[in-house]
C-alpha positions in Angstrom: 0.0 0.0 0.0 2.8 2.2 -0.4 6.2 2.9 -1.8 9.7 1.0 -0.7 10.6 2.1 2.9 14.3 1.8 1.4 13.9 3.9 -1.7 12.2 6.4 0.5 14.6 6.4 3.2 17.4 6.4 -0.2 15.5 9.5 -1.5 15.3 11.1 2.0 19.0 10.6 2.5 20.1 11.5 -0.7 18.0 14.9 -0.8 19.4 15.7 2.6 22.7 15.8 1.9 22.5 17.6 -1.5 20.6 20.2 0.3 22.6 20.5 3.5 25.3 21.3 1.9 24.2 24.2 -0.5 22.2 25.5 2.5 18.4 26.7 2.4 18.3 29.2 0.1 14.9 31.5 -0.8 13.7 30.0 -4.3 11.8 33.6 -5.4 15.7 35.6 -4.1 17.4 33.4 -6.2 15.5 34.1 -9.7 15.6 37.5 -8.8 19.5 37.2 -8.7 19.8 35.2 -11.5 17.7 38.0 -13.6 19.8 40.4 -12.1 23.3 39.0 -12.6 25.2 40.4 -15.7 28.4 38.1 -14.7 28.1 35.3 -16.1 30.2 33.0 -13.6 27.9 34.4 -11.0 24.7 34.0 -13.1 26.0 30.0 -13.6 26.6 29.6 -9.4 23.3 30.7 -9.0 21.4 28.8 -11.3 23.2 25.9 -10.1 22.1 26.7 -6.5 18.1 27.3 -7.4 17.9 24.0 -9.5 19.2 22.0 -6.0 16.7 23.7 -4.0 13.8 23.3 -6.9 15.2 19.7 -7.4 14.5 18.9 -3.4 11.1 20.5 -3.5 10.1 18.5 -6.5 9.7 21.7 -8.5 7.7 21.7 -11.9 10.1 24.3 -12.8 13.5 22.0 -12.3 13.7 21.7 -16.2 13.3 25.1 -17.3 16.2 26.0 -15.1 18.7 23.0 -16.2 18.1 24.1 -19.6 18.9 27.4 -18.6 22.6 26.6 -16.8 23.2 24.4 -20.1 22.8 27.3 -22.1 24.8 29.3 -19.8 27.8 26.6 -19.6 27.9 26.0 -23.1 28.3 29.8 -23.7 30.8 30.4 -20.9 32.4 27.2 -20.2 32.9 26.3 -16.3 34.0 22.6 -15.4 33.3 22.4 -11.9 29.3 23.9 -13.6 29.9 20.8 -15.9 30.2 18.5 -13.1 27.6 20.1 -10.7 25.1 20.0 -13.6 25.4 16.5 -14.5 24.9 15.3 -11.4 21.7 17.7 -11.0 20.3 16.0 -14.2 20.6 12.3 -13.1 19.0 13.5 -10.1 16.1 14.6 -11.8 16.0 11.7 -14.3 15.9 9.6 -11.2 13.1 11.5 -9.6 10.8 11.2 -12.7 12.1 7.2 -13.5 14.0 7.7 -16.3 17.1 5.3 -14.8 19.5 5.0 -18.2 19.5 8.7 -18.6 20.4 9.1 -15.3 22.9 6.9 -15.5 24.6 8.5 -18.3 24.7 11.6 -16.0 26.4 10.1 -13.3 28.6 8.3 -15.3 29.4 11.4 -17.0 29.6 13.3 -13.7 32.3 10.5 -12.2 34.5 10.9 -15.4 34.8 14.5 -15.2 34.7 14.8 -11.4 38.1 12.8 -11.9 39.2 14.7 -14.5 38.9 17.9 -12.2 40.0 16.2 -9.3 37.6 17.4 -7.3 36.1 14.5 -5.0 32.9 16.1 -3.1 31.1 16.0 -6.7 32.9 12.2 -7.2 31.4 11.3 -4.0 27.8 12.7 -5.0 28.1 11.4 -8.5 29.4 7.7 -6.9 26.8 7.7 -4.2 23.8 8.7 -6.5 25.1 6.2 -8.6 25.2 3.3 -6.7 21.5 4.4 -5.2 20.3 3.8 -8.4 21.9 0.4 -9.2 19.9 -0.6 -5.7 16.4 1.2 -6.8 17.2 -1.1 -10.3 17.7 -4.2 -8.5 21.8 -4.0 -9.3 22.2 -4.9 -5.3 25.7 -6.5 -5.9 27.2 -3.5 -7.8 25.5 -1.1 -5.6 26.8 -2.3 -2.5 30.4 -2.6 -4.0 30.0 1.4 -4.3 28.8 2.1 -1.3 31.4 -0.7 0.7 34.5 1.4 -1.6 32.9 5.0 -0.8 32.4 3.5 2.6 36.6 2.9 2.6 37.4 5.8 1.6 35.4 7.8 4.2 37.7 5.6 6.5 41.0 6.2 4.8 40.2 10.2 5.1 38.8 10.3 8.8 35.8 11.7 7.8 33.2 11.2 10.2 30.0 12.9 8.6 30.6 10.7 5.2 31.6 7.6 7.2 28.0 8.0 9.1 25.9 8.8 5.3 27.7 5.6 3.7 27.2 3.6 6.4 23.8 3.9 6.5 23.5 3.9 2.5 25.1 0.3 2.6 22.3 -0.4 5.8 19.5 0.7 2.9 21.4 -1.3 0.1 21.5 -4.6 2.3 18.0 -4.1 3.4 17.0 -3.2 -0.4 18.8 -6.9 -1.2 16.7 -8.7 1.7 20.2 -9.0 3.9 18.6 -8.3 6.9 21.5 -9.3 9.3 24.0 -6.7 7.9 21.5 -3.5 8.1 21.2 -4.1 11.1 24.8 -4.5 11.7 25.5 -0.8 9.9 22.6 0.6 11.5 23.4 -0.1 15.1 27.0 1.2 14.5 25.4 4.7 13.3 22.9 4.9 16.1 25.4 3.6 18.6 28.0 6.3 17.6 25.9 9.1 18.4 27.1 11.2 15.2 27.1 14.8 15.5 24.4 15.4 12.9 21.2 14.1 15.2 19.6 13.4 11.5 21.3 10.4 10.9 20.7 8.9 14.2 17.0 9.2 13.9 17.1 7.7 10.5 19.1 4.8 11.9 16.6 4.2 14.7 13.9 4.5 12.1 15.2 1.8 9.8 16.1 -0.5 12.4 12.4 -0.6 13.9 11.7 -1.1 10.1 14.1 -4.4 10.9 12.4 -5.1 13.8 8.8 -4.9 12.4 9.6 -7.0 9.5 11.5 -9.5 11.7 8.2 -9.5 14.2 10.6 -8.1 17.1 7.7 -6.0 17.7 10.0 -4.7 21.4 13.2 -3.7 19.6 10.5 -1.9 17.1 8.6 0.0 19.3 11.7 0.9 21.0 14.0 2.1 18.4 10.7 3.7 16.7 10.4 5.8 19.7 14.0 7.3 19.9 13.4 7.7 16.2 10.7 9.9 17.3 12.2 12.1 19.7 15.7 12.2 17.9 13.1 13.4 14.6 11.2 16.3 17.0 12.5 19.7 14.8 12.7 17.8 11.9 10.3 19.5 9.5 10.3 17.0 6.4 7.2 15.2 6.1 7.7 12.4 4.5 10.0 11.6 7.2 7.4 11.8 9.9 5.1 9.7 8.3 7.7 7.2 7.9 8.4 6.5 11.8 4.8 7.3 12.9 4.5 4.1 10.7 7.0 2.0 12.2 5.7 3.6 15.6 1.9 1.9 14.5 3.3 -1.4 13.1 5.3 -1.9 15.9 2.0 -1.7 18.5 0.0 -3.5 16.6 2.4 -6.3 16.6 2.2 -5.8 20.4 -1.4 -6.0 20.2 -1.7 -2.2 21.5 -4.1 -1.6 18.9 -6.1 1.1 20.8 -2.9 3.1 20.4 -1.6 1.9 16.9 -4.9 3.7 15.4 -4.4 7.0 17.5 -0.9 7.4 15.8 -3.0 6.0 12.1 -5.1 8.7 12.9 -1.8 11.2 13.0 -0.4 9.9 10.1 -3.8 10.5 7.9 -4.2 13.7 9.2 -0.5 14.4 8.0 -1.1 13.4 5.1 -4.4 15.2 4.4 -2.9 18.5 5.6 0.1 18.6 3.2 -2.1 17.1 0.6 -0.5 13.3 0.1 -3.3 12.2 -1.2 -1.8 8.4 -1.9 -0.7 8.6 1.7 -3.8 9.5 3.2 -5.7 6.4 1.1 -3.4 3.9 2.4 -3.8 5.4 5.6 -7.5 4.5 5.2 -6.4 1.1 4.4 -4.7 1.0 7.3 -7.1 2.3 9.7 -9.8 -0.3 8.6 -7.6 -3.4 9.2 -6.8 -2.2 12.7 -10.4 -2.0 13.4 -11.3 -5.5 11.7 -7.9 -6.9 13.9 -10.1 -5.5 17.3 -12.9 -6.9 16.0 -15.0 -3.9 15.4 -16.2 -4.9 12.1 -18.6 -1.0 11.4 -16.0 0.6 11.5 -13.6 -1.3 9.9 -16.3 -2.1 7.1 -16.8 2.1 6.5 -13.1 2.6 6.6 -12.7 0.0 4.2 -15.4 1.1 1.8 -13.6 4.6 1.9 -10.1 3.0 1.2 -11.9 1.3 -2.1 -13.8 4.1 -3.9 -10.4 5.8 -4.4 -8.6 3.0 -5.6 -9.3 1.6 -9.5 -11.1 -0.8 -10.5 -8.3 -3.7 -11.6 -7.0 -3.3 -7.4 -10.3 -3.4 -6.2 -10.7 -7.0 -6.9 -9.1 -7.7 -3.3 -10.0 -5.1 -1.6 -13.7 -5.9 -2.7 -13.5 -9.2 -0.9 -12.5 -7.9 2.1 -14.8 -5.8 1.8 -17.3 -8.0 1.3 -16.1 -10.3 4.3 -16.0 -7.5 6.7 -19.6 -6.5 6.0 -20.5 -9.7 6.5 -19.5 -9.8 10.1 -20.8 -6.3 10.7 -24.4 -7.6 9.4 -24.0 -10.6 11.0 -22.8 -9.0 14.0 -26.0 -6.4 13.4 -28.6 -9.3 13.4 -27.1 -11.1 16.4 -27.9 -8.6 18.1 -31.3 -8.1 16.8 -32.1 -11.6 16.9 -31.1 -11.5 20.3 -33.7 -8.3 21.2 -36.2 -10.4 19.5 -35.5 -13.9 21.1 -35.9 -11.9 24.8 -39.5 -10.1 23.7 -40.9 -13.3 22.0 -39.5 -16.0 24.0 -43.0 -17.9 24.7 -43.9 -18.2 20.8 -42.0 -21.1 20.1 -43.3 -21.2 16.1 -41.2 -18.4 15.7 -38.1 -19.6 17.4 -38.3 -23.3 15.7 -38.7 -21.0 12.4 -35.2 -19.2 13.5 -33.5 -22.1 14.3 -34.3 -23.4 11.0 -33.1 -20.3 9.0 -29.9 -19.8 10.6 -29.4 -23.2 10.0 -30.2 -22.7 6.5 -28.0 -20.1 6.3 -25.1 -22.5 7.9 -25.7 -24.7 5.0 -25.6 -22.0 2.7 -22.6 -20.3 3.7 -20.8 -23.9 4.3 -21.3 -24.6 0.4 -20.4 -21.3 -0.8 -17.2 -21.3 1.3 -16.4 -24.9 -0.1 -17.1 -23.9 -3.6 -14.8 -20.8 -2.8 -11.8 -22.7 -1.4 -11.7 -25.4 -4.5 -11.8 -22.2 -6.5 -8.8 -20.7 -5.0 -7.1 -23.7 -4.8 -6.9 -24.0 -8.1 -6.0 -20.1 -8.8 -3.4 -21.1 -6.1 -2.0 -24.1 -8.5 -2.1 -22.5 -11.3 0.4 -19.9 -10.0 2.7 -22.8 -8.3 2.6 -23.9 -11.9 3.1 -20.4 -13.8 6.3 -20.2 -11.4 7.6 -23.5 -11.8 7.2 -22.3 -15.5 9.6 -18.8 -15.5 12.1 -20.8 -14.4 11.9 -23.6 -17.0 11.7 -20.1 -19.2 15.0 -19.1 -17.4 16.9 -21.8 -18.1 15.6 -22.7 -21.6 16.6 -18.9 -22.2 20.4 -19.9 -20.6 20.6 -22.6 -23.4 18.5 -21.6 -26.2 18.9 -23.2 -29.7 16.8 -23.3 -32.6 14.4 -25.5 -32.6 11.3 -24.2 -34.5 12.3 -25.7 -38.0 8.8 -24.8 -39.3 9.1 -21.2 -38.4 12.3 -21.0 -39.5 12.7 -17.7 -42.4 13.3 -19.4 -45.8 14.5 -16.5 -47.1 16.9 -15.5 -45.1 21.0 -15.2 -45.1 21.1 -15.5 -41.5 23.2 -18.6 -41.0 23.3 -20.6 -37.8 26.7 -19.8 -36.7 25.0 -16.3 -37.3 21.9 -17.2 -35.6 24.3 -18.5 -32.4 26.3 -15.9 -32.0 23.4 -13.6 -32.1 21.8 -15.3 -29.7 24.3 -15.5 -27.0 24.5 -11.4 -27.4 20.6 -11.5 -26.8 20.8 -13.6 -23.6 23.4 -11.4 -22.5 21.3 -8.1 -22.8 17.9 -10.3 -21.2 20.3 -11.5 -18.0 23.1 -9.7 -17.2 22.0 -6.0 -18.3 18.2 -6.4 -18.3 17.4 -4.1 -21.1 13.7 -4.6 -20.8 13.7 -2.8 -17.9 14.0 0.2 -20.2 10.3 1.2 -21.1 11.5 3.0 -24.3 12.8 -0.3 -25.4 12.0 -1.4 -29.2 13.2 -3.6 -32.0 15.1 -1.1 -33.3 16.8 0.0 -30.1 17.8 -3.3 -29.4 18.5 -4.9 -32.6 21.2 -1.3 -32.6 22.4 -2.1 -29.2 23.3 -5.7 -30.4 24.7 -4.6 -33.9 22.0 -6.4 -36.4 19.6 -5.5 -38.8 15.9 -5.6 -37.2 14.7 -8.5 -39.3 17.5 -11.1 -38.1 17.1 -10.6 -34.7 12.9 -10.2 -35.0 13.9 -13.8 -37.1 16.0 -15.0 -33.7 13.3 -14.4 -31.2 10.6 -15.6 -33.8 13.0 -19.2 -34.2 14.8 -19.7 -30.4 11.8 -18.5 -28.4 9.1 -19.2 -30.6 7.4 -15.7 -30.2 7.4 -11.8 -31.2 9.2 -9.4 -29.8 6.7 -7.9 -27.8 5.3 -11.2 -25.7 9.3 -11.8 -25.9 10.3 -8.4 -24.2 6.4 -8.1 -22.0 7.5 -11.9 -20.7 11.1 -11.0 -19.2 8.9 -7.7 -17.5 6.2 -9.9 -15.8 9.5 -12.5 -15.0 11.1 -9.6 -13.3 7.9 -8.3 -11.6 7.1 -12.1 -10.3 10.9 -12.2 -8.5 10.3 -8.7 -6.9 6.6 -9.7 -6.0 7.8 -12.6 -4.1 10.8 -10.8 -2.2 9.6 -9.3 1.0 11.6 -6.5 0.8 9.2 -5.0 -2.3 6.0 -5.7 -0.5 5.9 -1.9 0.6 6.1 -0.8 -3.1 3.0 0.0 -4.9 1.5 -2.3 -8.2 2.4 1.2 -9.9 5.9 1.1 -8.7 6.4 -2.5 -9.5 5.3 -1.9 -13.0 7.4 1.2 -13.4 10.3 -1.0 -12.2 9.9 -3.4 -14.7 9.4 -1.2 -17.8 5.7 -0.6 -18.4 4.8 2.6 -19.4 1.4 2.2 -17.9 -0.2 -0.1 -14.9 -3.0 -1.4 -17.0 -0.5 -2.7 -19.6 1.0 -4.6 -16.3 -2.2 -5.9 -15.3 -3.0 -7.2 -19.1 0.4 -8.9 -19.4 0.3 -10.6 -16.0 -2.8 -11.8 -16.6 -1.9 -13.0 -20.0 1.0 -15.0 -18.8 0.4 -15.8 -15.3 -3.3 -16.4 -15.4 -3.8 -14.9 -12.4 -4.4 -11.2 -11.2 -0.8 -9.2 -9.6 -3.0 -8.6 -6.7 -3.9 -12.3 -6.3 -0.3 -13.6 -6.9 0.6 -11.3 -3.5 -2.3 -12.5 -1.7 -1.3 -15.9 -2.3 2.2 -16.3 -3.8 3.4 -18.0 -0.2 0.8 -20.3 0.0 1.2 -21.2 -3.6 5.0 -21.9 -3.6 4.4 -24.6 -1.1 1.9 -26.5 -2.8 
């Protein structure tokens, strides 16, 4: 029901040290200076300095004004500009999900950071690089970043950096499901008492992240509430929201619901007030399964109801269920208790109590068959994705040693020979499974038949002969493979069906849901919902 607690937490760290160390600068002073400025070196400096502070704000204007420094730069060169630049545009290709351009920034950022010799924009250019590898699902180069940033940090006695990396590689491990060593990192930065009181608070926060996850609901609520007071003047939202949620999670695994919803209740109206309106639905969400864990099924059932109108109509189909289940206690629950009003004032007309007695066993019967019919229903759902996983990595493998075999689809015509056709092939598998091109949602023939050095036609031949398909099911096929692997990982349950999609190259979330459905015969929201019990059948 919401976004990655790491990539937040990544984003949150990330923005925070950009910002801290350019200083909080007034956005409208700045423009006015710019506008003003007839030296050029000081016009570039200060457009530099605005499109940091726009870039933290999420400003609509950030491209306006990294076209601007461009223009500026390319009229009066500046290297260090050059460097501080690039590293502001894979930030903001990063913030709106465009990962290969950003990539080319930082890698462009690193080579001429190096070139300058100047290693605060090497370090920013490194660390934003290797944030991005994690947020990709690169956790092994990531990590190497972060562990050789993390060195040099050492090597230089820099405290402040050695605090930041440490708990960037706590993130990356965590990102990568190894639990053990974030929590490692993370009690060394909380245990060192650094002097910025930021990073402290974030450490606590993760680590009742940890904790929740781990069901050491104690060591959550207590690290969640010196993440609280550690966080007191800290003014960033998202932030807040973040260990109020840990704080929650962490009482409700207690059982301390009563006070898990009074801190729900804080985070919705957070939400509402600076207008996250995701947020505040999941918020909802949240708020109705704490009432249906204490039982109180109205509540639960209205809170519910709310949570569903806002979402669309290809999630609803579990929600709706739930729905559906808790409105059944709470009418159940309703006509207990008029059945019982009704037993008490007609208690000598036995006709009408042998009458109820047969009804409610009636509706026994009723409810037994539906719930039988039900179960042998989602057994079967539940086979069919056992099966459907069993099948990507069949597909995995065949992929790993793929030869022709599809003599009747074979192009008569063409000049493509099989040596051809091999060596071809072994390029292809190495863009589908060591660099994962169809993560790339501007992906085409044409891009990759130029990224592998062949004409269009021979490789649309190669997928058509090896894999017996088009390109498209071909390229949609790796996606849902890649969605299915970060489905069933724990550490992506926090990340919305938007996200995951966005991850895995779709351009659009109903184009996820279509594909899914095509090749795993079962809904993304239902392969969540029952991807454990599935696996073990």
């Amino acid at each position: 029901m919401k976004k990655s607690f790491y990539s937040i937490l990544f984003l949150l760290l990330f923005i925070f040290c950009q910002f801290s160390l350019y200083g909080q600068i007034n956005i409208d002073s700045l423009k006015t200076s710019i506008d003003n400025s007839k030296i050029p070196s000081e016009k570039i400096s200060k457009s530099l300095d605005l499109i940091n502070i726009l870039l933290k704000n999420g400003n609509s204007e950030t491209l306006k004004y990294l076209g601007l420094a461009a223009e500026l730069l390319g009229e009066y060169p500046d290297s260090l500009g050059e460097v501080r630049l690039n590293n502001y545009y894979a930030r903001y290709y990063v913030l709106i999900g465009q990962y290969n351009r950003a990539t080319e920034y930082f890698l462009s950022a690193i080579k001429k950071s190096k070139k300058i010799n100047n290693s605060l924009e090497l370090g920013r250019a490194l660390n934003g690089l290797a944030q991005l590898n994690i947020r990709i699902g690169n956790y092994k180069k990531g990590i190497s970043i972060f562990n050789d940033l993390l060195e040099n940090a050492r090597k230089n006695d820099n405290e402040e950096n050695l605090v930041f990396y440490s708990i960037n590689l706590a993130m990356a491990n965590g990102e990568a499901g190894n639990l053990d060593e974030a929590e490692k990192y993370l009690l060394d930065v909380y245990k060192s008492n650094p002097k910025n009181i930021f990073y402290k608070a974030v450490a606590a926060n993760s680590l009742s992240f940890i904790y929740n996850n781990t069901k050491k609901y104690d060591k959550a609520y207590k690290y969640a509430k010196a993440a609280q007071r550690l966080s007191t003047d800290n003014p960033d939202v998202d932030f807040k929201i973040e260990i109020l949620t840990n704080y929650s999670n962490a009482l409700k695994g207690l059982g301390r619901n009563e006070e898990a919803g009074k801190l729900m209740f804080r985070i919705l109206e957070l939400a509402r007030k600076n207008n996250y309106v995701r947020k505040a639905n999941n918020e909802v969400g949240n708020i109705a399964l704490n009432y249906a864990d204490m039982g109180k099924y109205e509540p639960a059932y209205r809170y519910y109801k709310k949570f569903s109108e806002q979402r669309d109509s290809l999630l609803n189909e579990s929600t709706n269920s739930k729905i559906q289940e808790l409105q059944i206690k709470y009418e159940t629950e309703k006509k207990d208790k008029e059945l019982t009003e009704k037993n008490s004032a007609l208690r000598e007309q036995k006709l009408f109590l042998t009458y109820s007695i047969l009804g409610i066993i009636l509706l026994i019967l009723v409810v037994a068959v539906i719930s039988f019919l039900y179960k042998d229903k989602n057994r079967a759902y539940k086979e069919l994705v056992r099966k459907n996983l069993e099948i990507i990595k069949k597909e995995e493998n065949y992929i790993k040693g793929s030869k022709a075999g599809n003599e009747e689809g074979k192009y008569i015509s063409s000049s493509l020979s099989d040596k051809k056709k091999e060596n071809l092939n072994q390029k292809l598998k190495e863009k589908i499974l060591e660099e994962k091109v169809y993560l790339n949602s501007e992906l085409s023939l044409g891009k990759l038949a130029q990224k592998l050095d062949v004409n269009s036609k021979y490789l649309s031949q190669l997928i058509h002969e090896y894999y017996n398909s088009n390109f498209s099911d071909f390229i949609n096929k790796q996606r849902i493979n890649e969605a299915v692997r970060l489905l069933s990982n724990n550490s992506y349950r926090h990340i919305s069906m938007e996200g995951i999609s966005e991850m895995v190259g779709f351009h659009t979330k109903s184009s996820f849901n279509i594909y899914f459905k095509k090749f795993m015969g079962v809904t993304p929201s239902f392969f969540v919902k029952n991807y454990e019990e599935a696996s073990k059948l």
